[in-house]
N, C-alpha and C positions, 0 to 999 in steps of 0.2 A: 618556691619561696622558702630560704632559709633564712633563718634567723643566726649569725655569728658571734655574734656576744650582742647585750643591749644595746640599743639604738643602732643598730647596722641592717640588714637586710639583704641577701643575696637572691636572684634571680638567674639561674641556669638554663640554658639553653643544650644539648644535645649535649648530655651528660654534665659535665664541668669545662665544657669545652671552650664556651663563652658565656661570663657573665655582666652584669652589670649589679648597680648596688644602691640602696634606700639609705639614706642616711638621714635618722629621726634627730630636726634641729626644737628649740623650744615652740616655736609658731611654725614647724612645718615637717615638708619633707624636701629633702635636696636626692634628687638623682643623679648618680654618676653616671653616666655616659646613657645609651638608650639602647645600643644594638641593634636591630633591623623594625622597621613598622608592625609586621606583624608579633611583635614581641610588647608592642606599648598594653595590648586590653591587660597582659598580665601584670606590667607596672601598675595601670589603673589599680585591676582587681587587689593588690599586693597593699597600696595604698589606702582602701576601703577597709581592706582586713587589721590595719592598725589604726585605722578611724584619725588620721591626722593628712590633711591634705596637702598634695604636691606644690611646692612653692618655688624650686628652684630647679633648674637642669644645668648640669655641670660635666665638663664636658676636660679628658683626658688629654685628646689630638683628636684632627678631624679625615680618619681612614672610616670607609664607611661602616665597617661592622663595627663601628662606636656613634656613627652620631646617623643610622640610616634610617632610626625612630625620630629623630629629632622633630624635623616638620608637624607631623600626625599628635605626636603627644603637643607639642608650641601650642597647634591648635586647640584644643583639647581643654587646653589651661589659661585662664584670664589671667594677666598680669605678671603672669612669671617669669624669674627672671632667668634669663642664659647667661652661661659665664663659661669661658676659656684662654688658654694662656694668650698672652697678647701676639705671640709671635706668633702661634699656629692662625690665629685669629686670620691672619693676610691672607695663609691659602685659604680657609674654611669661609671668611666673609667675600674675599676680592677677587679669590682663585689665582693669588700671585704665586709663582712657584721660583719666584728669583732667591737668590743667596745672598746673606749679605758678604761684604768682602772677609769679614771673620771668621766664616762659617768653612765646613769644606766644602770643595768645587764638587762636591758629587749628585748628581740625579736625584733628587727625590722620587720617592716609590712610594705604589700600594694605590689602593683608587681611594678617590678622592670624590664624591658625588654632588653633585650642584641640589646645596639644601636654600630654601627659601627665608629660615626664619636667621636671622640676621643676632650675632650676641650683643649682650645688654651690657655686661661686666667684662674688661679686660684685666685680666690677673700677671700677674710678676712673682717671683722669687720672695717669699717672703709674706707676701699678705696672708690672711686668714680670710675664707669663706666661710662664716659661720663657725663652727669647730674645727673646722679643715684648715690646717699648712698648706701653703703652694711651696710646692718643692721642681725646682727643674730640673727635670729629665729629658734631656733632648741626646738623639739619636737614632731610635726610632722612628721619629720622625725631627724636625729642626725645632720644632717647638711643645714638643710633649710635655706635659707636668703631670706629676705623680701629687695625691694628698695625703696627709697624715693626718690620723683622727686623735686630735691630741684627749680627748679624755679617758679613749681605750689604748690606744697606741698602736692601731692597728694602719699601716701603707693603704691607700686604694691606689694601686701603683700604675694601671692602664695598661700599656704595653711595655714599661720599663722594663717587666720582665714576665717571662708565662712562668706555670707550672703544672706542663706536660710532659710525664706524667710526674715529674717533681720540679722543684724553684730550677730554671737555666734564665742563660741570657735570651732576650727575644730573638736572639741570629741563631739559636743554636737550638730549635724544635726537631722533636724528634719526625722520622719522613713520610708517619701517618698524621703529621699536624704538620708542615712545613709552611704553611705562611709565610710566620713571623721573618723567616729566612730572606723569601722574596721581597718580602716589604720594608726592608729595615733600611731607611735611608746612608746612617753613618756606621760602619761596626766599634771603630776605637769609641765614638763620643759614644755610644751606647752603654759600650763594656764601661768607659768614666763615668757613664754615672748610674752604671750598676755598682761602683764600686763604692760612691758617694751615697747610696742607699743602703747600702753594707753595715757604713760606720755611722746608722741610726741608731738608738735605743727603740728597736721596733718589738712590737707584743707579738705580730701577725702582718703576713703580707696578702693581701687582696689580687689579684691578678684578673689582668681582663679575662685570658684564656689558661685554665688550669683548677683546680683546689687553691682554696685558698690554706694556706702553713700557717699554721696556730704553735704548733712544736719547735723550738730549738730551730730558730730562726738565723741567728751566725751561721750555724750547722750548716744549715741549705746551703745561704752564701757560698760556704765556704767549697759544699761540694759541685755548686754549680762550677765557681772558678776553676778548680780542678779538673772536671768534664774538658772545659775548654784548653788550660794547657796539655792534657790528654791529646 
């Protein structure tokens, strides 16, 4: 459990490899994404330790090492509510893996695991969850969304992008963390809206998999982009 500036929370798993994240709202806690089952006692414990109880699960895309706690904490918690973007919604609720005709014709990837607890909130482009921006970022998956915690200014970005072992794009992990490589359904719609996160006024970027960048945050951008046309 780290603490990244006020009212944030990080939760790491096998170094900085995978996190997920607390985010302290006035009546509660909203979590971003859950990470695998065995990872919820720590969310519990994480939550007890700031003596404000779990209210909300919020959810980035539905690849399993983001919502494979989901179920276990659902249960766990009376009344809580779920929330994710409405598009990933189809595959995560209906397990629809169809395209729409605007989208590109390519494969969806990455697993996908049949969760029980059904979302409460469908989100779009634009709404606020609490403090949080929805921002879409789709590529990664077809309906990823990244949040913005507009009162630190800090991305909880998902898989828009890692930083292993600094900010890249999710296609371009390095080959002792290659994932994100396999899994990444679109690379161009990726890289757009890696590029649409760029041209934030962001304090800090959150990353599912990585540190999260507190520092000279264009910087990163900028050296990610470079790696790639590298």
């Amino acid at each position: 459990m780290h603490q990244i500036v006020p009212g944030i929370v990080r939760i790491a798993r096998m170094g900085s490899l995978m996190n997920c994240y607390l985010v302290v709202e006035e009546d509660g806690i909203t979590v971003v994404d859950t990470l695998f089952a065995a990872v919820v006692p720590e969310i519990q414990s994480a939550a007890k330790t700031l003596g404000t109880p779990i209210r909300r699960i919020l959810l980035t895309h539905a690849h399993g090492d983001h919502i494979g706690g989901l179920d276990r904490l659902a249960r766990s918690l009376q009344g809580a509510d779920v929330a994710i973007g409405r598009r990933e919604s189809r595959i995560m609720g209906r397990r629809d893996f169809s395209l729409d005709p605007d989208e590109p014709q390519t494969k969806i990837k990455g697993m996908y695991p049949r969760v029980a607890t059904s979302p409460v909130t469908l989100l779009d482009e634009g709404d606020f969850y609490g403090s949080l921006e929805v921002i879409a970022t789709p590529g990664h998956t077809p309906g990823h969304m990244s949040y913005l915690h507009r009162p630190t200014g800090m991305l909880l970005a998902g898989d828009a992008v890692v930083a292993v072992p600094a900010l890249r794009a999710v296609y371009d992990c390095p080959w002792y963390f290659p994932f994100g490589n396999f899994a990444t359904w679109h690379r161009p719609t990726a890289l757009a809206s890696m590029r649409k996160l760029a041209s934030l006024d962001l304090d800090g970027v959150l990353p599912g998999h990585g540190a999260p960048v507190l520092a000279d945050v264009p910087g990163a951008f900028q050296r990610a982009f470079t790696r790639i046309k590298a």
